[in-house]
Biopython code that builds the backbone (N, CA, C, O; Angstrom):
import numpy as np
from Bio.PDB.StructureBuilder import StructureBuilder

atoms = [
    (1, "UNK", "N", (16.893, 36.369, -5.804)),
    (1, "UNK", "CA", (15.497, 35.973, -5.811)),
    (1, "UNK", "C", (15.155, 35.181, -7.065)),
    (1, "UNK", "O", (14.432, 34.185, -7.019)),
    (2, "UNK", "N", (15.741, 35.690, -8.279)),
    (2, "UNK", "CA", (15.162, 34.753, -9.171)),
    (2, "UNK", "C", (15.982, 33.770, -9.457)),
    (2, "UNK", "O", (15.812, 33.291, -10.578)),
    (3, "UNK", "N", (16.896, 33.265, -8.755)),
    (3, "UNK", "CA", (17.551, 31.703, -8.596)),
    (3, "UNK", "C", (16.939, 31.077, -8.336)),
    (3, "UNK", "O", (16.704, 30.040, -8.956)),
    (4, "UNK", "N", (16.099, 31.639, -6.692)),
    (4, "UNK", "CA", (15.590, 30.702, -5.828)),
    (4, "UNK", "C", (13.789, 30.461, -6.778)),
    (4, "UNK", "O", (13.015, 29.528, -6.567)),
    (5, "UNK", "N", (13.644, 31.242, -7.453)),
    (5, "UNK", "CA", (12.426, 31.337, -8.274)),
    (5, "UNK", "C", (12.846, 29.746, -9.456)),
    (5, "UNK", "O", (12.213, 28.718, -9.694)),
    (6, "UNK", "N", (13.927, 30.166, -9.838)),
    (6, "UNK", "CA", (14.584, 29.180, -11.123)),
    (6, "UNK", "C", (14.167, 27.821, -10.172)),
    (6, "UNK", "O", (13.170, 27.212, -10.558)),
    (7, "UNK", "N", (14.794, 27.357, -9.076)),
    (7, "UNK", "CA", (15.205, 26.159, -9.038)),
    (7, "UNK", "C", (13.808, 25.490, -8.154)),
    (7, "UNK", "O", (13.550, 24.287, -8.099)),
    (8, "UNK", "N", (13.027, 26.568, -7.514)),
    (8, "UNK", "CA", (11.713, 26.002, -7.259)),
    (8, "UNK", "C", (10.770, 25.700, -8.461)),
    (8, "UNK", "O", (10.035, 24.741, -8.225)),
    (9, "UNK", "N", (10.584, 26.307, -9.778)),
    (9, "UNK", "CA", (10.032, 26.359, -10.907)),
    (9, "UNK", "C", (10.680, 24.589, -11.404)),
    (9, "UNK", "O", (9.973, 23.673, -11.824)),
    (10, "UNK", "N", (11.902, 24.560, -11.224)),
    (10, "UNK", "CA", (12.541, 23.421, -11.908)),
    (10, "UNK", "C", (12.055, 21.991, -11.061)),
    (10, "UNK", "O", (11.787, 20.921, -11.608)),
    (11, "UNK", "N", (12.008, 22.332, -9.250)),
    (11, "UNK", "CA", (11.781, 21.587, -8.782)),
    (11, "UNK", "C", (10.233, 20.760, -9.092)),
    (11, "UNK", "O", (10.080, 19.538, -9.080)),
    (12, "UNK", "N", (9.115, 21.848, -9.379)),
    (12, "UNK", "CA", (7.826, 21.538, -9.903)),
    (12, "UNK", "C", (7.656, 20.829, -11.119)),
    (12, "UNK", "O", (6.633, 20.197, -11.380)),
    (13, "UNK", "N", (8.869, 20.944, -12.040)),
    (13, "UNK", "CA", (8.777, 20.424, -13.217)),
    (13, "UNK", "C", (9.374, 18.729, -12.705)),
    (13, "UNK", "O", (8.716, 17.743, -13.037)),
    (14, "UNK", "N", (10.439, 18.613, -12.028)),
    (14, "UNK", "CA", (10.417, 17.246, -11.617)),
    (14, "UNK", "C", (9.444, 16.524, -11.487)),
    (14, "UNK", "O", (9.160, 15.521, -12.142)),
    (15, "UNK", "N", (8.656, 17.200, -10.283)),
    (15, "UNK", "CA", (7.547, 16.517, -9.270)),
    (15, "UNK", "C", (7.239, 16.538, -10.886)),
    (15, "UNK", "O", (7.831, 15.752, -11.624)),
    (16, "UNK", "N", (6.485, 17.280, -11.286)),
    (16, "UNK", "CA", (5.383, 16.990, -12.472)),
    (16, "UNK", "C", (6.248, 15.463, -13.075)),
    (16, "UNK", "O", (5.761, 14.413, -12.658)),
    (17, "UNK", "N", (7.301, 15.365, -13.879)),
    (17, "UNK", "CA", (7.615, 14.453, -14.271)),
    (17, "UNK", "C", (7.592, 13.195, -13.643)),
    (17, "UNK", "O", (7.339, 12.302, -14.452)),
    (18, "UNK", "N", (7.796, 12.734, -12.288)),
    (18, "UNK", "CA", (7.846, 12.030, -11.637)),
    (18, "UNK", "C", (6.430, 11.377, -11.378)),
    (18, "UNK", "O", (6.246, 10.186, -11.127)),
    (19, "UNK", "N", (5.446, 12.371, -11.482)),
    (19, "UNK", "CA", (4.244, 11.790, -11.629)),
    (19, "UNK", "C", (4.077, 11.231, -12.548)),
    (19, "UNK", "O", (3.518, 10.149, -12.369)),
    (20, "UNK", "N", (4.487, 11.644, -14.220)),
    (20, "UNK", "CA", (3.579, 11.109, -14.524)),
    (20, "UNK", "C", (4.685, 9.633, -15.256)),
    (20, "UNK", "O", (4.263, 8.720, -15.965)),
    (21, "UNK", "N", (5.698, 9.778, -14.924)),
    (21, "UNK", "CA", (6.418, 8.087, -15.048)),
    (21, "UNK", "C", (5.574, 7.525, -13.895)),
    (21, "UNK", "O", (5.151, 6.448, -14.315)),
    (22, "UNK", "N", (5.109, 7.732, -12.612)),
    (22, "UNK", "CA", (4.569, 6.816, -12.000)),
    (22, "UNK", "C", (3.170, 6.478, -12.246)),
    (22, "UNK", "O", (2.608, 5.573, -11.628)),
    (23, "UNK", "N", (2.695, 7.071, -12.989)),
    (23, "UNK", "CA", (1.377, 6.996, -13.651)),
    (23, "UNK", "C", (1.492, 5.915, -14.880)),
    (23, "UNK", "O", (0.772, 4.918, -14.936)),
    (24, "UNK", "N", (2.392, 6.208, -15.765)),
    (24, "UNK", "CA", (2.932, 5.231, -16.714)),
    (24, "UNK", "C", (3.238, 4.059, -16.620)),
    (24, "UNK", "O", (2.969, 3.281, -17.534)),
    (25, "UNK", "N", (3.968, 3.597, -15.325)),
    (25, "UNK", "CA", (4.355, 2.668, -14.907)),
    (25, "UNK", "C", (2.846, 1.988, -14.417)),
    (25, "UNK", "O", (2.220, 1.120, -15.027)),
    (26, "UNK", "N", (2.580, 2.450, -13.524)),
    (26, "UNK", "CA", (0.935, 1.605, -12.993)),
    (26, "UNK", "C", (0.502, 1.186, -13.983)),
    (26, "UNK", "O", (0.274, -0.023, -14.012)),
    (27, "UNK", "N", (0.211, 2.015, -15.201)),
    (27, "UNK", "CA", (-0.194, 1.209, -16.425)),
    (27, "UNK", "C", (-0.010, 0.351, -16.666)),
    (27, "UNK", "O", (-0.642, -0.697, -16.535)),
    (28, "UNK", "N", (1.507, 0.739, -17.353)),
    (28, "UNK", "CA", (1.844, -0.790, -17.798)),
    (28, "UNK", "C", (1.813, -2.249, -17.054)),
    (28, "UNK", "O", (1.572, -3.318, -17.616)),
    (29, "UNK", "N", (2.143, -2.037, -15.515)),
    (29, "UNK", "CA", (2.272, -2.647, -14.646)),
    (29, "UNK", "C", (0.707, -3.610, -15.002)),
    (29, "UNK", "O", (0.466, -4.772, -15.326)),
    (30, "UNK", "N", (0.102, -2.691, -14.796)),
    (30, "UNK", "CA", (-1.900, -3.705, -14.582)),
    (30, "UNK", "C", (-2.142, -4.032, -16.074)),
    (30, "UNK", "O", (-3.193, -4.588, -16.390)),
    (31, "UNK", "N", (-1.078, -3.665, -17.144)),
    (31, "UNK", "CA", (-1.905, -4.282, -18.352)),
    (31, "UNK", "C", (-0.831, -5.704, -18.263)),
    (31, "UNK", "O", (-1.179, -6.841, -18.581)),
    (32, "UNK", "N", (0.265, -5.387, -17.853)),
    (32, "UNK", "CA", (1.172, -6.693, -18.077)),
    (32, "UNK", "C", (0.228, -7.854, -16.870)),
    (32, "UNK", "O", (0.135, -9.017, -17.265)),
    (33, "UNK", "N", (-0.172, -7.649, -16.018)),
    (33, "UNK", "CA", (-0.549, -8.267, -14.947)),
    (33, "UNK", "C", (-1.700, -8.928, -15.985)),
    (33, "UNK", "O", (-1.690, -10.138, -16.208)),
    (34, "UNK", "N", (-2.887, -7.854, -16.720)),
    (34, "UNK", "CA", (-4.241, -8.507, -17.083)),
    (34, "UNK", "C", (-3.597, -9.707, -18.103)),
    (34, "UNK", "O", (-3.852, -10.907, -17.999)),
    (35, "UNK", "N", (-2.731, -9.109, -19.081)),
    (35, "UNK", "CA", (-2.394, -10.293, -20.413)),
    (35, "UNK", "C", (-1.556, -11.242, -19.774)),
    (35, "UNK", "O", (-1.074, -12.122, -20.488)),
    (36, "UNK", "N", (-1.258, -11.228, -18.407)),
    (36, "UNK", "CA", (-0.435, -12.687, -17.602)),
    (36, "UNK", "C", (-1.901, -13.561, -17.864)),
    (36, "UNK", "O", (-1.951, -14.484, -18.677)),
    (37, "UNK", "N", (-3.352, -13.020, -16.857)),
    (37, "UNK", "CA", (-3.910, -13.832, -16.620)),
    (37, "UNK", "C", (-4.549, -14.460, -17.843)),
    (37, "UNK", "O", (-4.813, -15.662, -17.880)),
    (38, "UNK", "N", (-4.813, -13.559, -18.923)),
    (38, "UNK", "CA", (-5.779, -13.865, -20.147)),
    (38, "UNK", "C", (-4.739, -15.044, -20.438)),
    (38, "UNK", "O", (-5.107, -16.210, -20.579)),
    (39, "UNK", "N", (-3.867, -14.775, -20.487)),
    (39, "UNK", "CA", (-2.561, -15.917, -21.298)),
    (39, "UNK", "C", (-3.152, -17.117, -20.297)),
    (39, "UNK", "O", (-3.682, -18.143, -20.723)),
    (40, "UNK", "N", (-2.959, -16.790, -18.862)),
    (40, "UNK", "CA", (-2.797, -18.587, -18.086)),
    (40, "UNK", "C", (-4.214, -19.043, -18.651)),
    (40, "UNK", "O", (-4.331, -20.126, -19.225)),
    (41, "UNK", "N", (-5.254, -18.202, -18.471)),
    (41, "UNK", "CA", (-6.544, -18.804, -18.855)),
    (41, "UNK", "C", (-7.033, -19.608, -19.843)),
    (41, "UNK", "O", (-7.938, -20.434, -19.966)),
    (42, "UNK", "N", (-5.805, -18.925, -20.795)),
    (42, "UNK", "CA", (-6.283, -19.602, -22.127)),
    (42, "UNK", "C", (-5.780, -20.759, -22.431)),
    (42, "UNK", "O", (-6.337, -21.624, -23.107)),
    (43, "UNK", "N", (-4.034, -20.847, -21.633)),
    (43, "UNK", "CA", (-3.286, -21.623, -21.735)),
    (43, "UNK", "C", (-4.288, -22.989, -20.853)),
    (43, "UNK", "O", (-4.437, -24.128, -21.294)),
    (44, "UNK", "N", (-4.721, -22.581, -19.861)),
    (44, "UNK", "CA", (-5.579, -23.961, -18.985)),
    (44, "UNK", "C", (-6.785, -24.568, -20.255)),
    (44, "UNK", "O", (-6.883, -25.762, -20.536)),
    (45, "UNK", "N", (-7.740, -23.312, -20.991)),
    (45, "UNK", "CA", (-8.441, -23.582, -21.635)),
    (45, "UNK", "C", (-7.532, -24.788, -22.748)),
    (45, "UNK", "O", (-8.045, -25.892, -22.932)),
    (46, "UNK", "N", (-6.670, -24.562, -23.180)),
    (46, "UNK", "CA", (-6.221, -25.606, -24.082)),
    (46, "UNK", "C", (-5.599, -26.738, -23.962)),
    (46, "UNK", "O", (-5.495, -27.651, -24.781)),
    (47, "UNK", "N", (-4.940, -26.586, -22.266)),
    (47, "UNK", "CA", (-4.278, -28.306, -21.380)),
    (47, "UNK", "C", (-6.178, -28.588, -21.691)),
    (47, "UNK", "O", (-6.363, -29.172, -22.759)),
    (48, "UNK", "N", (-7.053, -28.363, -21.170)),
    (48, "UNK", "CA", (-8.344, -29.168, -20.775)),
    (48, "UNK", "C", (-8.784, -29.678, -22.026)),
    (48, "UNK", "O", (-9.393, -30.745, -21.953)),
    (49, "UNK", "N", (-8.631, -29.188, -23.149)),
    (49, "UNK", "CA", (-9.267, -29.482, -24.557)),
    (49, "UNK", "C", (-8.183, -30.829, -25.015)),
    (49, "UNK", "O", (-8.521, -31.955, -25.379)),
    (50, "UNK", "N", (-6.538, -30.169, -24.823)),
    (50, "UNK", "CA", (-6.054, -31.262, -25.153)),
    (50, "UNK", "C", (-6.108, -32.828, -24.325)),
    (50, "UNK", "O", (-6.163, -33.959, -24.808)),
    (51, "UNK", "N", (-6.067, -32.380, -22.915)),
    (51, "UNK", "CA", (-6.553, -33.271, -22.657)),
    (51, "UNK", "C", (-7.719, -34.645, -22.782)),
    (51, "UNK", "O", (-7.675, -35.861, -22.597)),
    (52, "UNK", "N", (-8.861, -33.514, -23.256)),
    (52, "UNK", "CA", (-9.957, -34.122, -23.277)),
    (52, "UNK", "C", (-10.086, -35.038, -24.389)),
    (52, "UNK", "O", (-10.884, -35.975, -24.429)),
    (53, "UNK", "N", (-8.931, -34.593, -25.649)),
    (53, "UNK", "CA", (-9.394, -35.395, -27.110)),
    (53, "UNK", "C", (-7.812, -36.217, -26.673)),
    (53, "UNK", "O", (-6.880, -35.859, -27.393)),
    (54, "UNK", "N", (-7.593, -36.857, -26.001)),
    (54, "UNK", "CA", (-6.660, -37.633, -25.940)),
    (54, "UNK", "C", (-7.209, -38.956, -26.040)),
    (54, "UNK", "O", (-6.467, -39.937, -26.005)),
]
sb = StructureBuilder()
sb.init_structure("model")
sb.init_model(0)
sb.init_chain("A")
sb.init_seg("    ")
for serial, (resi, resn, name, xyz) in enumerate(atoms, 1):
    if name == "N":
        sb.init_residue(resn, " ", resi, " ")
    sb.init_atom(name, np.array(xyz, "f"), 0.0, 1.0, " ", f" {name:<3s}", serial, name[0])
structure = sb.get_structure()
């Protein structure tokens, strides 16, 4: 009984872990996504400027 106690206890500690790398990951995932767009935005903001003083 307390094997099957051990390796269900262990199994919960996975799941727990597994959450929260997938929690971690979403993070990073949507902050890498936001500083893609801030970057293209800014990058267009400065083709248009350079452009403009040409």
């Amino acid at each position: 009984m307390r094997r099957a106690q051990t390796a269900l206890e262990y199994l919960f500690m996975m799941a727990a872990a597994l959450i929260l790398v997938a929690i971690t990951l979403r993070v990073i995932l949507n902050s890498v996504g936001e500083i893609n767009k801030v970057v293209t935005e800014y990058i267009t903001t400065i083709r248009q400027n350079i452009i403009e003083n040409l």
